[in-house]
C-alpha positions in Angstrom: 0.0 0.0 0.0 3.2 2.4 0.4 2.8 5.1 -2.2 -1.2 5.8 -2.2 -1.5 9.5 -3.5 -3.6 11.5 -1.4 -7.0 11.4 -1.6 -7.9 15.7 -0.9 -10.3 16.5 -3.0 -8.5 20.3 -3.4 -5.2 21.3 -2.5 -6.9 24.6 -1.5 -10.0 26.3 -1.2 -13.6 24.2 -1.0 -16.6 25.5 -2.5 -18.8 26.6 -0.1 -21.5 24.3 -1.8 -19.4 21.4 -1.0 -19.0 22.8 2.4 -22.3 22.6 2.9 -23.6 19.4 1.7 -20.9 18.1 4.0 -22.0 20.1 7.2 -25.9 18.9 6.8 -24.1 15.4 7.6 -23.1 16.6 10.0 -26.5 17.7 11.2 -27.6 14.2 11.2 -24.5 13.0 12.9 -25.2 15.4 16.1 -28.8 15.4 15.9 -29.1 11.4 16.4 -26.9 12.0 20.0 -28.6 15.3 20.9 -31.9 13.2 20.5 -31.0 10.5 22.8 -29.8 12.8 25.2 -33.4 14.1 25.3 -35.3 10.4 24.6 -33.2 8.7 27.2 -34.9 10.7 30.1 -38.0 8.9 29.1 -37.1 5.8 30.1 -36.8 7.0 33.7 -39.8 9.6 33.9 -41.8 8.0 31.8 -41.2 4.0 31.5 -39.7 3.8 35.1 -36.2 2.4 34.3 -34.2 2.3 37.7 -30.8 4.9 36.9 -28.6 1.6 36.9 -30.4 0.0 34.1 -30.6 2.8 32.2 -26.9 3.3 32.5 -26.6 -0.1 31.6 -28.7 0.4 27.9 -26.1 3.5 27.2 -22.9 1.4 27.8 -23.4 -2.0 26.2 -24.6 -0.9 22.9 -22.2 2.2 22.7 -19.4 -0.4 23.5 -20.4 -2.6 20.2 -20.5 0.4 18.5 -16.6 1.4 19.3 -15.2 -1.9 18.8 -17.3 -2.0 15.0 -15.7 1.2 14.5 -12.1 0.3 13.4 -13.4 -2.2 11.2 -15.4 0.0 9.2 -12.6 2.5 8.7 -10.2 -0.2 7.6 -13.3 -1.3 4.9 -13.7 2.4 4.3 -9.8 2.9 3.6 -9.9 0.3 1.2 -13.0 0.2 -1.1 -12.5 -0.1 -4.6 -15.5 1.7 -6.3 -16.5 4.0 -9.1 -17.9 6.0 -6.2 -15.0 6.0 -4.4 -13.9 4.8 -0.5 -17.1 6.4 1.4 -20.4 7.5 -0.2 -22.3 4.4 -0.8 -21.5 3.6 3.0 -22.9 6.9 4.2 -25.9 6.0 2.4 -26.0 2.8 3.4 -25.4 3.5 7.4 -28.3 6.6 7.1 -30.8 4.6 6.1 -30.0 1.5 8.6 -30.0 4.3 11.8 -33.3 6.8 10.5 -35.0 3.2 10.6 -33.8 1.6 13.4 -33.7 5.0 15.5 -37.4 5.0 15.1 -38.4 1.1 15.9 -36.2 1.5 19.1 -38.5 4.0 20.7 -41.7 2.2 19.8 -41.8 1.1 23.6 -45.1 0.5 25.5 -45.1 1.1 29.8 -47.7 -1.7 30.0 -46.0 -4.1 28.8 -42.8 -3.8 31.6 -39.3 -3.1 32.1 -37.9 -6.4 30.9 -39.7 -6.3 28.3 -39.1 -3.1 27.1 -35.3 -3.4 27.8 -35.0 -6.4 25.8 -36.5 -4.4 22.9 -35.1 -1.6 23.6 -31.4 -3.5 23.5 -31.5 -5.0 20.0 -32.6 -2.0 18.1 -30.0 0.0 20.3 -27.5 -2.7 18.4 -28.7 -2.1 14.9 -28.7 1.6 15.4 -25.4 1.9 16.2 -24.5 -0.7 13.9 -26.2 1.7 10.9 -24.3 4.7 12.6 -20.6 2.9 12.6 -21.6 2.2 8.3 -22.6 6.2 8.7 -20.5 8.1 10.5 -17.3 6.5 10.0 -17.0 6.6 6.4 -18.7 10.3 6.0 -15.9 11.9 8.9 -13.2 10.5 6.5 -15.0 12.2 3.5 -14.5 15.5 5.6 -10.1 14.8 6.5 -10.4 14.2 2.6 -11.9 17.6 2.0 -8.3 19.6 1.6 -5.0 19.6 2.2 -5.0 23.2 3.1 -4.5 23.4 7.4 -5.9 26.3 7.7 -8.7 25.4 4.9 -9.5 22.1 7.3 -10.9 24.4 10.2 -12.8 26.2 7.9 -14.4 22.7 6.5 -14.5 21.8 10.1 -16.5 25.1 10.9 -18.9 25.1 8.7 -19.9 21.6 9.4 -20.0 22.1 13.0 -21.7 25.0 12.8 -24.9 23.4 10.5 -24.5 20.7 13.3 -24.9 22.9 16.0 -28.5 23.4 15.5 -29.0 19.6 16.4 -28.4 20.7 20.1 -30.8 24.2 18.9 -33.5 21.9 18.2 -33.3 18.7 20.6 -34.0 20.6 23.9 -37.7 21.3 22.5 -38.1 17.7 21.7 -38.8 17.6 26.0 -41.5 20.3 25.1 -43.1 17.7 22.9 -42.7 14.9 24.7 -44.3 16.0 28.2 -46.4 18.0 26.6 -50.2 16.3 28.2 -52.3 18.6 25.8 -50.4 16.7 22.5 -50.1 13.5 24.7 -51.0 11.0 27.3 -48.0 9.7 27.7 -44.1 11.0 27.5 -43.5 7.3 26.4 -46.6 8.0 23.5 -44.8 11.2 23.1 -41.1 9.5 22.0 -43.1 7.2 19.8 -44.8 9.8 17.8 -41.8 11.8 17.6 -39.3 9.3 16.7 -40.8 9.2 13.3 -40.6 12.2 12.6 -37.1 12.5 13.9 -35.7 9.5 12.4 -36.9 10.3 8.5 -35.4 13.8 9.0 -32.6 12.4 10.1 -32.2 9.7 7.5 -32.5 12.3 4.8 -29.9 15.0 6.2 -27.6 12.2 6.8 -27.8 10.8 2.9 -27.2 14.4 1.7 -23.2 14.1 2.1 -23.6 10.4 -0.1 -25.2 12.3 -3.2 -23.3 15.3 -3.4 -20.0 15.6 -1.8 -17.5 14.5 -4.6 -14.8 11.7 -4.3 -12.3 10.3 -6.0 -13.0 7.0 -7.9 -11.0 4.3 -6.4 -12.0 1.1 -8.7 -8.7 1.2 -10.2 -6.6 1.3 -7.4 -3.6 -1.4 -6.9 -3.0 -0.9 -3.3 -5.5 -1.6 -1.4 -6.2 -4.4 0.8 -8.7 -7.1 -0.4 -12.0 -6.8 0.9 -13.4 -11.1 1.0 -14.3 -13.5 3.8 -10.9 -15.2 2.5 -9.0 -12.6 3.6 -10.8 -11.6 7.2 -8.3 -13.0 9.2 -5.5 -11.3 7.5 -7.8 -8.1 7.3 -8.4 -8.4 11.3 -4.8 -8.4 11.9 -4.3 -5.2 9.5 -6.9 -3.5 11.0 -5.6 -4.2 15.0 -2.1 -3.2 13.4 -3.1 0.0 11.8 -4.8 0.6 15.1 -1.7 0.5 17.1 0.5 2.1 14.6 -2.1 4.9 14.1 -2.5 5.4 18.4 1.3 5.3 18.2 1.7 8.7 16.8 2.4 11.1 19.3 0.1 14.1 18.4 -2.8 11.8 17.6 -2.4 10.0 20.9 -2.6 13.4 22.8 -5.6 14.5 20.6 -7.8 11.2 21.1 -6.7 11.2 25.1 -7.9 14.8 25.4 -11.0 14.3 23.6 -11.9 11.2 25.5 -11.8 13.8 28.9 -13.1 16.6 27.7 -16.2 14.6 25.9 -16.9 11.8 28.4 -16.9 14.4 31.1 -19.5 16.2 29.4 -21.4 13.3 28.4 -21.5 11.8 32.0 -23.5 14.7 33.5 -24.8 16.3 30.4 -28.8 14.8 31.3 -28.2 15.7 35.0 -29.0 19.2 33.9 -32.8 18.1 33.4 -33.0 17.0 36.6 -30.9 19.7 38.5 -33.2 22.7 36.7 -36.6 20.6 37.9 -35.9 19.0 41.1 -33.4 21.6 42.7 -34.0 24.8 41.0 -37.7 24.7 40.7 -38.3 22.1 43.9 -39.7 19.1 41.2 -42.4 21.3 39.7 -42.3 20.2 36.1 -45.1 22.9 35.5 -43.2 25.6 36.9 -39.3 24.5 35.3 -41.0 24.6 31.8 -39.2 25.8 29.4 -36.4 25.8 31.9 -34.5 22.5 30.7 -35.2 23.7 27.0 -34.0 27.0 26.8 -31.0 25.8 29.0 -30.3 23.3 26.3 -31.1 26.0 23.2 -29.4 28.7 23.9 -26.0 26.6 24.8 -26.6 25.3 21.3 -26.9 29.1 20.0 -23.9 30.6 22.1 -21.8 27.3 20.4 -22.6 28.7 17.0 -23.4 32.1 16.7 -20.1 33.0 19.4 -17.9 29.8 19.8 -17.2 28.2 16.2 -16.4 31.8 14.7 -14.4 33.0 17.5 -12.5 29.6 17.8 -12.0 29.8 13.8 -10.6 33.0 13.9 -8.4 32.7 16.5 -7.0 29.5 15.7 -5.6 31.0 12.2 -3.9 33.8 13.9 -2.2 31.8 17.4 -2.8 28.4 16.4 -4.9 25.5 17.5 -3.0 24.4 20.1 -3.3 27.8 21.7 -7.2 28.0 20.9 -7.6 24.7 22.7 -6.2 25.7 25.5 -7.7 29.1 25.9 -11.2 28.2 24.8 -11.2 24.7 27.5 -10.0 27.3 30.2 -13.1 29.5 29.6 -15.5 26.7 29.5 -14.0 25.4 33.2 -15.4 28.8 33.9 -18.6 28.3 32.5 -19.0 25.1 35.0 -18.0 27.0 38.1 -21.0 29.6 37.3 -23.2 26.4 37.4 -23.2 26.0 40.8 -24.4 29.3 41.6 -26.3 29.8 38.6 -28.9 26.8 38.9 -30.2 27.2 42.3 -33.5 28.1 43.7 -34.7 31.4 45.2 -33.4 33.3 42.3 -34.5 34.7 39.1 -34.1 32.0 36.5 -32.8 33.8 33.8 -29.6 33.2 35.7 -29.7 29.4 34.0 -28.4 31.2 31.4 -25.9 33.1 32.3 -23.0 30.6 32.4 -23.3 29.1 28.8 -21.8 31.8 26.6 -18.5 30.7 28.6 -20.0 27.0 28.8 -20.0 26.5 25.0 -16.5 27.0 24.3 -16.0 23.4 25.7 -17.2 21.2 23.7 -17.7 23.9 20.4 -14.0 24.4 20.6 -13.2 20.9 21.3 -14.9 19.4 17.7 -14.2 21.9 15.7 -10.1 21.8 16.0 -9.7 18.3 16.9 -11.7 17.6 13.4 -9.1 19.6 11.5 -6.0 18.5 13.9 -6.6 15.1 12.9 -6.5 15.5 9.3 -3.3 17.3 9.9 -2.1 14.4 11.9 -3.2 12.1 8.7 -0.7 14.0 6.3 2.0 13.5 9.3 1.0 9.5 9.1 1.3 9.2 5.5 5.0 11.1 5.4 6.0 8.4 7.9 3.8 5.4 6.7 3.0 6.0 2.9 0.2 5.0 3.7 -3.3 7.4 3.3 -5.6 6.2 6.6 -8.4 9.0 7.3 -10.6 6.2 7.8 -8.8 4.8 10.5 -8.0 7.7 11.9 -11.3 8.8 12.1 -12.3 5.6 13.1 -9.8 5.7 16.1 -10.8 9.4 17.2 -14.6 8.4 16.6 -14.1 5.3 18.8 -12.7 7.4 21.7 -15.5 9.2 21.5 -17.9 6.5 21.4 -16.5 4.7 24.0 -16.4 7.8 25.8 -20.0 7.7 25.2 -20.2 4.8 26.4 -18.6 5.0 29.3 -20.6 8.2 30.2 -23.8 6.5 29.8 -22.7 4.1 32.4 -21.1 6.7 34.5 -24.5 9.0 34.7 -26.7 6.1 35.8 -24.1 4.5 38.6 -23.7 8.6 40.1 -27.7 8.7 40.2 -27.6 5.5 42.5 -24.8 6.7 44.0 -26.2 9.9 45.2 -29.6 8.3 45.7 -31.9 9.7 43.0 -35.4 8.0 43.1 -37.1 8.1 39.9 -40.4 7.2 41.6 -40.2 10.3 43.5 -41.2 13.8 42.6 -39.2 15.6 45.6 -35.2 14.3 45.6 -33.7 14.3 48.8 -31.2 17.5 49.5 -28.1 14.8 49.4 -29.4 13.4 46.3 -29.1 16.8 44.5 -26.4 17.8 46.1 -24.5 15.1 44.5 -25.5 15.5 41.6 -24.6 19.7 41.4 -21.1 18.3 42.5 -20.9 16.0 39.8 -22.3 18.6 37.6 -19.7 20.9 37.8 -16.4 19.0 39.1 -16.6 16.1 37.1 -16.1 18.3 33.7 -13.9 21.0 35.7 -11.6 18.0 36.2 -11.5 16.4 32.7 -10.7 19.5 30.6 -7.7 20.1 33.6 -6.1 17.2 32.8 -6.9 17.5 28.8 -5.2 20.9 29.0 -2.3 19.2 30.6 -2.2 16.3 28.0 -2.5 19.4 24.9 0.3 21.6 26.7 2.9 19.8 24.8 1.0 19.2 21.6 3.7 20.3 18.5 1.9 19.7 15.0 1.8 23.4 14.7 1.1 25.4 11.3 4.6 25.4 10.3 5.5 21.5 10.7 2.0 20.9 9.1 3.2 22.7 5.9 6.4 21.4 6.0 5.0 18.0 6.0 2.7 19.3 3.2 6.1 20.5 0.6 7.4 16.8 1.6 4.7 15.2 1.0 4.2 17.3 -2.8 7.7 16.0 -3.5 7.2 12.8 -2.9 3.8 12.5 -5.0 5.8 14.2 -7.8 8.6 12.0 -7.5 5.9 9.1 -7.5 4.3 10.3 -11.2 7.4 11.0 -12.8 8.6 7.3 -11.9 5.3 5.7 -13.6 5.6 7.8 -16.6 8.9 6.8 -17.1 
């Protein structure tokens, strides 16, 4: 495989309409989490999971998910097709997860929790099974996009910015779903919705498959053979790839600090919910409304009308190392302001006051590790030969995944830790109190040490284009020897 050309699409600028069709993937890929962020709660208010079990439902299938994920990047890396490496599996994965995303919320409360978590389980699998054949595949499309580093946070931008509006939207789907005047039920309510969710879903996602261009790859010499003959062979390639891939230094550091920064999030991102309408508002669901919503929206709103611009821009004149740093730092403000912030007794426009700084966690965090890890892929190739976005991807992706995973477990074992009673409508004052401390200090601690890890992060602008000129030579040096 040594000598693969490099797959970017431009060596420069992308057209904005190619921008675009890429970034509504990106909707779909952030609107399927934001919407299980807001659908998991069900299964506690409204189907009466206990927190363990429901932890228990984010970890295994998330976990299946990760360890499908390097597989799918080592098939993406070496497809042979007249579509090229990645498009017929983004269409492929979208429709498998708008489908399956809306049979695994057809649950019914009458018919019990082992029933309904047996369900609930295997259409968990196939979801995430459709997402792996999705998401992996269509992220490598986007490391693909340029060769350009400071082009790559603007691709990266863009996308996360259309994708932003997941988290804009998902907050009212808890409007919808308690609403008793639309119905009788939160558990009719995630029913009803999920179909309308997963379709709109399944159609942003296969926008990417039909109109962001690739190169044809049904020519190509190199690549691995894709055949139940050669699984074992492609098993070993894959776990080697893996470890050579985790080996490089800058990678490492960016997959580590993602994995903090993320998981932390993730881990009490639903405690929110429960914060705003069992402390703040004393479990009056009637009085926190729209409390949990708006909470939820205007984070989403701060991410893209202040973060994503501010972190583009300043990332092309200090760097992205920098940026990291500086826009992690603000957000561990952000989560101090919490504990203040979402209390009772006070006016409760003070909920928002804290996500403006809040958002420059996890806005920040996707929208230069994106474009730092297709930097890191031209630093792989100059060492390797070797052109692995989908492994990469599928690597970084995998940490996040697992970090989902690992969240989803997390959330439920703090909620029996601290004693939260889903049968109860008032929460015990040690009950929420744990949960405000997890709320704020678990993140507070994460993004510490993921600053720490970044500190000595060097893949800056200047090695990244010097890796660029080598790379040039190299390809040059490559053509002139096959037309001699």
């Amino acid at each position: 495989m040594s000598g693969v050309k490099s797959s970017a699409l431009y060596s420069g600028s992308v057209p904005m309409g190619q921008k675009v069709a890429f970034g509504i993937g990106m909707l779909a890929n952030q609107m399927f989490p934001a919407a299980l962020g807001i659908f998991m709660v069900v299964l506690v208010q409204g189907l009466g999971f206990p927190p363990w079990l429901w932890g228990i439902i984010f970890f295994v299938p998330r976990l299946f998910d990760a360890i499908t994920d390097p597989i799918m990047g080592f098939i993406s890396d070496n497809t042979r097709s007249k579509w090229g490496r990645r498009r017929q599996y983004v269409f492929l994965g979208a429709v498998i997860t708008g489908l399956s995303f809306i049979l695994m919320w057809q649950l019914h409360i009458e018919k019990g929790i082992v029933y309904n978590f047996i369900y609930f389980m295997i259409f968990s699998f196939t979801f995430y099974l459709g997402l792996t054949i999705f998401s992996i595949p269509y992220v490598a499309m986007g490391y693909e996009m340029s060769n350009d580093y400071h082009e790559r946070t603007r691709v990266m931008a863009v996308a996360q910015w259309i994708g932003q509006w997941a988290w804009v939207i998902a907050p009212w789907f808890w409007v919808v779903i308690y609403s008793p005047d639309w119905f009788d039920s939160p558990a009719a309510g995630s029913r009803q919705l999920a179909v309308w969710v997963g379709l709109f879903c399944l159609i942003l996602a296969l926008v990417p498959a039909i109109f962001v261009k690739s190169r044809p790859t049904a020519d190509e010499k190199d690549y691995e053979e894709l055949n139940l003959k050669n699984i074992k062979k492609s098993l070993k390639s894959i776990f080697k790839s893996f470890k050579e891939a985790f080996s490089n230094i800058p990678f490492r550091r960016l997959c580590i600090a993602t994995f903090l920064v993320f998981n932390s999030f993730n881990t009490i991102a639903a405690f929110s919910f429960f914060i705003i309408v069992h402390y703040t508002f004393g479990g009056d669901h009637g009085a926190a409304h729209p409390w949990p919503t708006l909470h939820g929206m205007v984070g989403a709103l701060c991410t893209t009308f202040i973060t994503i611009p501010i972190v583009t821009k300043v990332s092309q004149r200090i760097g992205k190392r920098k940026t990291f740093v500086i826009s992690q730092s603000i957000s561990i403000v952000g989560y101090i302001l919490f504990w203040w912030c979402l209390r009772p007794g006070i006016s409760p426009y003070w909920i928002l006051l804290p996500l403006p700084l809040f958002s420059f966690g996890i806005g920040g965090l996707f929208t230069l590790m994106m474009s730092m890890t297709a930097d890191v892929c031209d630093l792989d190739e100059l060492n390797s030969g070797l052109r692995r976005e989908g492994i990469f991807g599928a690597i970084y992706w995998w940490m996040v995944k697992f970090g989902l995973a690992f969240a989803g477990l997390s959330s439920g074992m703090i909620m029996s830790l601290v004693g939260f009673n889903q049968d109860s409508s008032v929460q015990t004052h040690t009950a929420l109190t744990g949960l405000r401390i997890f709320y704020s200090g678990l993140p507070i601690l994460g993004t510490i040490i993921a600053i720490a890890i970044m500190w000595k992060y060097d893949l800056s602008e200047k090695r990244a284009n010097e890796i660029r000129v080598k790379l040039e030579e190299r390809h040059s040096l490559q053509t002139e020897s096959v037309e001699a």
